[in-house]
C-alpha positions as CSV (number, residue, x, y, z in Angstrom):
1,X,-134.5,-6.9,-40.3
2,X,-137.9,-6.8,-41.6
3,X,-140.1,-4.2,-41.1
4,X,-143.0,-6.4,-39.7
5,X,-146.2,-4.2,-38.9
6,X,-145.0,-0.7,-39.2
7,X,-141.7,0.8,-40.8
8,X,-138.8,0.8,-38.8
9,X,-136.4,4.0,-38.5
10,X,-132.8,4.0,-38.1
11,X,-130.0,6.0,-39.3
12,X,-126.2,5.6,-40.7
13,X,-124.4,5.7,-37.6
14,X,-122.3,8.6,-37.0
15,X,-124.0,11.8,-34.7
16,X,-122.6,14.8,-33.4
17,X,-119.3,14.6,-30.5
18,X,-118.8,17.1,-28.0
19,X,-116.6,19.6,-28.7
20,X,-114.3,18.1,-25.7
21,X,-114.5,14.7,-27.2
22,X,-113.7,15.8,-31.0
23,X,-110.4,17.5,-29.3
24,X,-109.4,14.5,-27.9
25,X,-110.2,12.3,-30.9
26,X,-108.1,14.7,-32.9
27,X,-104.9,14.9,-30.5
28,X,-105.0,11.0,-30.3
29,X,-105.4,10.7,-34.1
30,X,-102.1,12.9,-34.2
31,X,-100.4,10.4,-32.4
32,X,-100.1,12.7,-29.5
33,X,-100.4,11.3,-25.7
34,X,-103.9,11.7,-24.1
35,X,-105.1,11.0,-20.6
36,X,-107.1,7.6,-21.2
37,X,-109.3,7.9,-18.6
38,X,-110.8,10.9,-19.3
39,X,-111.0,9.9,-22.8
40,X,-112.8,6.6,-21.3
41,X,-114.9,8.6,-19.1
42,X,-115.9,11.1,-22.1
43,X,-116.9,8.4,-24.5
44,X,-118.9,6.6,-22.4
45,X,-120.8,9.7,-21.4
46,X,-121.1,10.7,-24.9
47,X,-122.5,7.3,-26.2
48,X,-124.9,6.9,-22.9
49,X,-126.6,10.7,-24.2
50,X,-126.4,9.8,-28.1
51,X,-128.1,6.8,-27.5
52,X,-131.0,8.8,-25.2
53,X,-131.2,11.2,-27.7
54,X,-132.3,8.8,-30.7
55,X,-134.9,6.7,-28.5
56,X,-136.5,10.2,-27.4
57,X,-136.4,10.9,-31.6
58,X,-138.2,7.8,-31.8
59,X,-135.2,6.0,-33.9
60,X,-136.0,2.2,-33.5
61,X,-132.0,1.1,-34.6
62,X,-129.6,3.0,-32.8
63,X,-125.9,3.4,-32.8
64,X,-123.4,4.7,-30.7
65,X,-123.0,7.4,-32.8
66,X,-119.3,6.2,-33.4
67,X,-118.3,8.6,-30.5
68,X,-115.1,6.8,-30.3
69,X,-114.0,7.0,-33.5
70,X,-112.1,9.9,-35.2
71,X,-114.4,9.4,-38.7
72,X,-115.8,6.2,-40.1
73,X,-112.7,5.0,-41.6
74,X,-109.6,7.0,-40.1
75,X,-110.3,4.9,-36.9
76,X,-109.0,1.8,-37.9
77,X,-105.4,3.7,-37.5
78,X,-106.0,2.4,-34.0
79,X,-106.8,-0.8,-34.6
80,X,-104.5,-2.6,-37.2
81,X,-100.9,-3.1,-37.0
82,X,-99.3,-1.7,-40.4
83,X,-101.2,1.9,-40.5
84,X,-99.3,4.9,-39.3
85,X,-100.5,8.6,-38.3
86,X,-99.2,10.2,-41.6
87,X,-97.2,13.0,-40.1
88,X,-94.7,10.0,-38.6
89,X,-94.7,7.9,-41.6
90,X,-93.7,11.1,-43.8
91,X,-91.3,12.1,-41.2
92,X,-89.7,8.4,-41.9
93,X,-88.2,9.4,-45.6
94,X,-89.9,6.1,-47.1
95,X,-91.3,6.0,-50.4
96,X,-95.0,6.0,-50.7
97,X,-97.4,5.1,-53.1
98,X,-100.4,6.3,-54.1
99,X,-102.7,3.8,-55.1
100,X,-105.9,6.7,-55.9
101,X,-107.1,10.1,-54.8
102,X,-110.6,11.6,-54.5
103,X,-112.3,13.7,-57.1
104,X,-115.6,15.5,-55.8
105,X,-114.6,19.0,-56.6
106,X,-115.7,19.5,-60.4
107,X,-114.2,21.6,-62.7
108,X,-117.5,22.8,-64.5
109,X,-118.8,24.6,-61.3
110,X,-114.9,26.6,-60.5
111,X,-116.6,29.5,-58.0
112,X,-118.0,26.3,-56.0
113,X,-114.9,24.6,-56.0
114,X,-113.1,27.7,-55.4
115,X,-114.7,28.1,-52.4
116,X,-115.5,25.1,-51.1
117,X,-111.2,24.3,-50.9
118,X,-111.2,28.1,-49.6
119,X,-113.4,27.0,-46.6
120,X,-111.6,23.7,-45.9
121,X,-114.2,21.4,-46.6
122,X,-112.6,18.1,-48.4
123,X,-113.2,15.1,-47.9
124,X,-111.8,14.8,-44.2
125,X,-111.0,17.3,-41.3
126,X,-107.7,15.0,-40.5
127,X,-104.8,13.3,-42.1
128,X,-105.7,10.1,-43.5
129,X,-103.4,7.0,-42.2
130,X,-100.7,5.4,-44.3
131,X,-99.7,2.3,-44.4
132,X,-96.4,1.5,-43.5
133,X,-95.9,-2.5,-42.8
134,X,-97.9,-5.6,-42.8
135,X,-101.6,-5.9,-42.3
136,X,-102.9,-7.4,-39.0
137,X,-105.6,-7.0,-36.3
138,X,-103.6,-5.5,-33.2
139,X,-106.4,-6.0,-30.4
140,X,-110.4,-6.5,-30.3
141,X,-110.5,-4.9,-26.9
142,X,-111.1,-1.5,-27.9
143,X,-114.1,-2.8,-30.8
144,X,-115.6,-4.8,-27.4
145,X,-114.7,-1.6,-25.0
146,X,-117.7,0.0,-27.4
147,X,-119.4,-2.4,-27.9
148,X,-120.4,-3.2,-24.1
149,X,-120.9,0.5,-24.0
150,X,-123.2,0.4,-26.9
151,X,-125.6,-2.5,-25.0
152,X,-125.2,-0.9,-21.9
153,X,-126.6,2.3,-23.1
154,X,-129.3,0.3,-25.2
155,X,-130.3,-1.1,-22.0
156,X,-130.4,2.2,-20.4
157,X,-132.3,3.8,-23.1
158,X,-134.7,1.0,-23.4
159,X,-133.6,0.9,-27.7
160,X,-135.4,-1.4,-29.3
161,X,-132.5,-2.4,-31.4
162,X,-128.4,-1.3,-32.4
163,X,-126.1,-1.5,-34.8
164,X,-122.7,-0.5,-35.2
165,X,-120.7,0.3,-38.1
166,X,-117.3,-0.4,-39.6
167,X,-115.3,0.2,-42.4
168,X,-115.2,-1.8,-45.5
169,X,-112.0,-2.6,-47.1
170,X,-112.3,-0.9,-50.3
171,X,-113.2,2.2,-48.2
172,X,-110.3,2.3,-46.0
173,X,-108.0,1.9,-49.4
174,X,-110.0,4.8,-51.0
175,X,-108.7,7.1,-48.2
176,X,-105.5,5.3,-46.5
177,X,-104.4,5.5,-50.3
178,X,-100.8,5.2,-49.7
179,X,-98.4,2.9,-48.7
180,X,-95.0,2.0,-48.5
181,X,-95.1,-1.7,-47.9
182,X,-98.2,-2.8,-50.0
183,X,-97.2,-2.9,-54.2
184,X,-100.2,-3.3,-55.4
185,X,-103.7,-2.2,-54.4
186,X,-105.3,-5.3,-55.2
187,X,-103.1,-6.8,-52.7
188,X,-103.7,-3.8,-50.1
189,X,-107.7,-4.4,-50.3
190,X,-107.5,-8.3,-50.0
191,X,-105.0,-7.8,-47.0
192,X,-107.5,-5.1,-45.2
193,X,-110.1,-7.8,-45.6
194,X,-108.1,-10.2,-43.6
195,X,-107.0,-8.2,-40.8
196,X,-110.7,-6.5,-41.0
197,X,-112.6,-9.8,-40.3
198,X,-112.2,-10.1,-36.7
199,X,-113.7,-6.8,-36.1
200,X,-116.5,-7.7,-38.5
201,X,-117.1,-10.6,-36.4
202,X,-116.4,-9.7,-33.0
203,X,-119.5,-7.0,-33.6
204,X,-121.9,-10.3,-35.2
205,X,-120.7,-11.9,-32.2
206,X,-122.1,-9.7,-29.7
207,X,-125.4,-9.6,-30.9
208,X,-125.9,-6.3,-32.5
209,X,-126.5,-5.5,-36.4
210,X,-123.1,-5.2,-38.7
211,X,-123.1,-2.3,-41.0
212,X,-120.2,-2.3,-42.7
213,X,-119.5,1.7,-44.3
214,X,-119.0,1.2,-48.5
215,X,-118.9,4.5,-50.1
216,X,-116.1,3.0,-52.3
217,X,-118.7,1.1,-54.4
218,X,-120.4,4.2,-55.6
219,X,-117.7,6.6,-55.4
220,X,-115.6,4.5,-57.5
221,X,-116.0,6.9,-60.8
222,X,-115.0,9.7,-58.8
223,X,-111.2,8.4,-57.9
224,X,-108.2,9.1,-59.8
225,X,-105.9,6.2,-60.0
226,X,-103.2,7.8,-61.5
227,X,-102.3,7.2,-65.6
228,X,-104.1,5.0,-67.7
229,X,-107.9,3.8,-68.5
230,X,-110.0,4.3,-65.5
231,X,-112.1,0.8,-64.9
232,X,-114.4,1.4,-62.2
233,X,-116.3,-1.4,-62.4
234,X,-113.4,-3.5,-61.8
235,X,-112.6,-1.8,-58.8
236,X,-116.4,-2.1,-57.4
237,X,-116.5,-5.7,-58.4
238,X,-112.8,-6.1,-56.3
239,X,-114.2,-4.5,-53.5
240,X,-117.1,-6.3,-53.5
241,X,-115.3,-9.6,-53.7
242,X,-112.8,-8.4,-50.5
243,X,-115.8,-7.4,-49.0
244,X,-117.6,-10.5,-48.9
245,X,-114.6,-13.0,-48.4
246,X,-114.0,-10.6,-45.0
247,X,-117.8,-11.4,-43.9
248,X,-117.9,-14.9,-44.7
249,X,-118.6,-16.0,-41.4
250,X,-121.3,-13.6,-40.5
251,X,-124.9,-15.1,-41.7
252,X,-126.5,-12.3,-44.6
253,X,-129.7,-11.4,-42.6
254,X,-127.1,-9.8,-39.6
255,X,-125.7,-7.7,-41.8
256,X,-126.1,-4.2,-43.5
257,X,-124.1,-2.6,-46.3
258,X,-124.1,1.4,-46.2
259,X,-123.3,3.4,-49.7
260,X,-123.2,6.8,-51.0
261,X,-122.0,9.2,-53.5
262,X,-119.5,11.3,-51.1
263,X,-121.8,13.5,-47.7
264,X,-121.2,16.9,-49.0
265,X,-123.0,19.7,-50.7
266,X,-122.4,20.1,-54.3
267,X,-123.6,19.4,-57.4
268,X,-122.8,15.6,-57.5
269,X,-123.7,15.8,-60.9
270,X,-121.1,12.8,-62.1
271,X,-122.2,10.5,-59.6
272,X,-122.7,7.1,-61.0
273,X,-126.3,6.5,-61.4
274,X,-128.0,3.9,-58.5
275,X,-128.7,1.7,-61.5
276,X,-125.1,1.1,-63.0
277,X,-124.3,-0.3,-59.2
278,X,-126.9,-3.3,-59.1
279,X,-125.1,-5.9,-60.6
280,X,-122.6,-5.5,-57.9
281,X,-125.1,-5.2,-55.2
282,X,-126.9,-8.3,-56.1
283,X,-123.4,-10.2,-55.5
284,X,-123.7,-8.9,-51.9
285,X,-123.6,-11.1,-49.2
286,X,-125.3,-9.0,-46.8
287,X,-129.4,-8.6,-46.8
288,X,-130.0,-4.7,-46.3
289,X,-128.7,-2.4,-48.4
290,X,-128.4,1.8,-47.0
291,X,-128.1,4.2,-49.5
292,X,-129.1,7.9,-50.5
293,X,-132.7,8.9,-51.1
294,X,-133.3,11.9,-49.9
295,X,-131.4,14.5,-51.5
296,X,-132.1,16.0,-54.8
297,X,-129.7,14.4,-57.0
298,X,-131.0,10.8,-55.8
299,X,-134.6,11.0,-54.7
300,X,-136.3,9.9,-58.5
301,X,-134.4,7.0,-58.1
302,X,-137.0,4.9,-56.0
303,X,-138.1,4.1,-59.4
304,X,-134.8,2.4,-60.5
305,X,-134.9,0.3,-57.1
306,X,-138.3,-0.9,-58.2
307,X,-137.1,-2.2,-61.4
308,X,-133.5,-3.6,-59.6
309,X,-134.4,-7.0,-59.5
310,X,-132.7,-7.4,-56.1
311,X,-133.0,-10.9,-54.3
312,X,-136.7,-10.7,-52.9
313,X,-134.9,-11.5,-49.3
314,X,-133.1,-7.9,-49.6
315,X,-133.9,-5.0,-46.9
316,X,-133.8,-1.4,-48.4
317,X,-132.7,1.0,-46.4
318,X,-133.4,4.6,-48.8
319,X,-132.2,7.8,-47.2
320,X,-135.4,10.1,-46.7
321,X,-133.8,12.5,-44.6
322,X,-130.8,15.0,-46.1
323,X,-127.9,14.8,-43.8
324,X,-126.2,17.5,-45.5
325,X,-128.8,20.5,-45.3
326,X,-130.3,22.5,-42.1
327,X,-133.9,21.9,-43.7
328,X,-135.8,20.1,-41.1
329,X,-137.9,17.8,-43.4
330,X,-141.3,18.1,-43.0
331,X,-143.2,14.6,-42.0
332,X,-145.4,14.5,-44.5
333,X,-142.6,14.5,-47.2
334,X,-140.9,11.7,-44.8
335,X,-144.1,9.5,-45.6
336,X,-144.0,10.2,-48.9
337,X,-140.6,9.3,-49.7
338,X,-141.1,6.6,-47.6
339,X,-143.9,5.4,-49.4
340,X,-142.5,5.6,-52.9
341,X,-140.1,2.9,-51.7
342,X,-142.1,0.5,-49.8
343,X,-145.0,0.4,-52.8
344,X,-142.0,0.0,-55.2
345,X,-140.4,-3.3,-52.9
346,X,-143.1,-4.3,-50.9
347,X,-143.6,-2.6,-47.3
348,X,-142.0,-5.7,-45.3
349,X,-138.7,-5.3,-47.1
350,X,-138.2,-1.2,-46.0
351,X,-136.6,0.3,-43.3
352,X,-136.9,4.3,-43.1
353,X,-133.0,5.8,-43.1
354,X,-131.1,9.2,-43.6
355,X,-128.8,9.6,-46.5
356,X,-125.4,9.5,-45.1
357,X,-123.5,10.3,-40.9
358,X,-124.5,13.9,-39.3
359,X,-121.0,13.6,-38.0
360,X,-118.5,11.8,-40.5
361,X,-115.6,13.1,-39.0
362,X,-114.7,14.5,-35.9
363,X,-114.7,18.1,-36.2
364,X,-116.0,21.3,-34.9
365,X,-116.9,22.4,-38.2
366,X,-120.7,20.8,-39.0
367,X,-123.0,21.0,-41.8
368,X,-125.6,20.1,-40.1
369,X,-126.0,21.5,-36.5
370,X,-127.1,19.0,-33.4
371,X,-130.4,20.5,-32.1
372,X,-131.4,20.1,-35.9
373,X,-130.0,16.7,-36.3
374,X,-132.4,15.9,-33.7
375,X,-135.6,17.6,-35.0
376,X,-134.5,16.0,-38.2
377,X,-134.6,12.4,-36.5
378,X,-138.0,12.9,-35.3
379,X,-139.1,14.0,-38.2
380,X,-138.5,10.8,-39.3
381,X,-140.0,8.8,-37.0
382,X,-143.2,11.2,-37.4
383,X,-143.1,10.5,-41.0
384,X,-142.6,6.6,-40.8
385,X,-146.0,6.6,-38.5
386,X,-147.9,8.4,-41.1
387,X,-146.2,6.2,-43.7
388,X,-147.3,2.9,-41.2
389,X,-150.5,4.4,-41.2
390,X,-151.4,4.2,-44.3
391,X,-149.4,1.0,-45.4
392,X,-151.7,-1.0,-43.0
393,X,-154.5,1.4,-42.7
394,X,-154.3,2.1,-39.1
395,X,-156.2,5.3,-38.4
């Protein structure tokens, strides 16, 4: 994944749906019958476009946008045996535990947190699964149903390279947080990495690039896990250990890891600082690392990546583009973040990224709208050639 003789661009997987496809995604989610076929016919059209859209944006690593996925972790309701819709596993009478819950509104800013529950806008636009029975992998035809659509649409497109994404274990615990089978949540996480492996390597097996979605690592301070000392270094560490046992198989350099501090406006003023996490990241088996860069809360910290001491073989991935915001960002301030990063690290060992997905979950609601998602995507290729430019003095 090295940047060779001019940065790369890519971004963290997740674009805008149509609004016909987020209505499917939702009823199918519910647990609610949808005609298959049109559903089939609507991804593939959607993917096919997405992937049109990022070559004409000049994005060198392209996903499929995850068109078929209700967010970046609520899909894998679909795909292992033991998760429920919640609405049916509530309806059952079982008890349920709770292993954690999310934390991103904060008390010291009450008019913004007032509002932003007012407005709807938590952490997901659906009901999280639950899990209700043991953990296993049901079927890797619908993982190989997008991936073939993925290539095919590469091909089309003439993309110079893919990736696809896929939850991490720690990530699907953070959010499927409760269960009525699972005691523990140690034994939860461990058990997601088992059934989780097949996807993970079904994806290295057809060829394309495995990112593998871990907000859990850095929004580990931000979770609640109910009475008693909070310890969240032992949970990063845990999920860092499921995380690598489930990717055994899968050689480093075909692998990405994606993090961030939550994709929402705020203040994200308790998020854990980018340096408290590199003793985790170091353990990491995978060789590129995606993370936020671009917003204001994170952007100084280029200079806590130079000083990181990361294994010299490591890929950075910053975030130079805001994924939360409507600002198209100017080139110029592209190359300059850009920049900052690859004279920190070396320019071989940096790929140019946005911060977090411009569509995380499937909803009608955005924050950032799709024309502009676009014009922000060529933005940053524009600002990776002027960056290119003057990292090997071409022009």
């Amino acid at each position: 994944m090295s940047a060779n003789t001019r940065i790369k661009t890519t971004h963290v997987g997740s674009l805008p749906r149509p609004a016909t496809l987020i209505e499917l995604l939702r009823e199918r989610h519910a647990g609610r019958a949808i005609d298959s076929a049109a559903f089939g016919d609507e991804v593939r059209n959607a993917v096919n476009d997405v992937v049109a859209h990022q070559v004409a944006a000049g994005v060198d690593l392209v996903s499929d946008g995850e068109m078929a996925k209700i967010s970046y972790s609520y899909y894998v309701q679909d795909r292992l045996a033991g998760l429920s819709p919640a609405a049916q596993a509530e309806a059952s009478g079982g008890a349920l535990l709770r292993f954690q819950s999310i934390e991103t509104v904060d008390p010291d800013f009450p008019d913004f947190a007032a509002f932003f529950v007012a407005a709807g806008r938590g952490p997901a636009s659906a009901a999280p699964p639950v899990c209700t029975g043991p953990l296993s992998y049901r079927d890797l035809a619908p993982v190989g149903k997008e991936l073939s659509l993925l290539k095919d649409a590469v091909v089309a497109a003439r993309a110079p390279g893919a990736f696809m994404t896929a939850a991490s274990p720690g990530v699907i615990a953070m959010f499927a947080s409760r269960s009525s089978f699972y005691k523990s949540e140690d034994d939860y996480v461990f058990a997601l990495a088992e059934a989780m492996k097949s996807e993970y390597e079904e994806i290295h097996r057809a060829g394309i690039v495995l990112q593998i979605d871990c907000p859990d690592l850095a929004l580990a301070p931000h979770m609640n896990y109910g009475p008693g000392p909070r310890d969240p270094h032992r949970v990063i560490a845990r999920n860092v250990e499921a995380l690598n046992l489930a990717t055994a198989n899968i050689p480093p350099h075909a692998m990405r890891v994606h993090l961030c501090w939550g994709n929402y406006p705020g203040p994200h003023v308790r998020d854990m600082e980018v340096a408290g996490l590199f003793p985790h990241l170091r353990k990491v088996r995978a060789r590129a690392l995606s993370f936020e860069g671009g917003n204001p809360r994170h952007e100084h910290e280029w200079e806590d990546w130079r000083d990181a001491k990361m294994p010299d073989d490591m890929v950075l991935i910053p975030g130079v583009i805001d994924s939360t915001t409507n600002f198209v960002e100017h080139p110029r301030l592209v190359a300059q973040r850009i920049l900052n990063f690859a004279n920190a690290v070396g320019r071989e060992r940096v790929i140019a990224g946005v911060d977090c997905g411009f569509g995380t979950f499937a909803t009608q609601s955005v924050q950032s709208f799709p024309t502009i998602v676009w014009a922000k995507l060529k933005s940053l290729s524009e600002g990776a050639e002027i960056a290119s430019a003057k990292l090997w003095g071409k022009g």
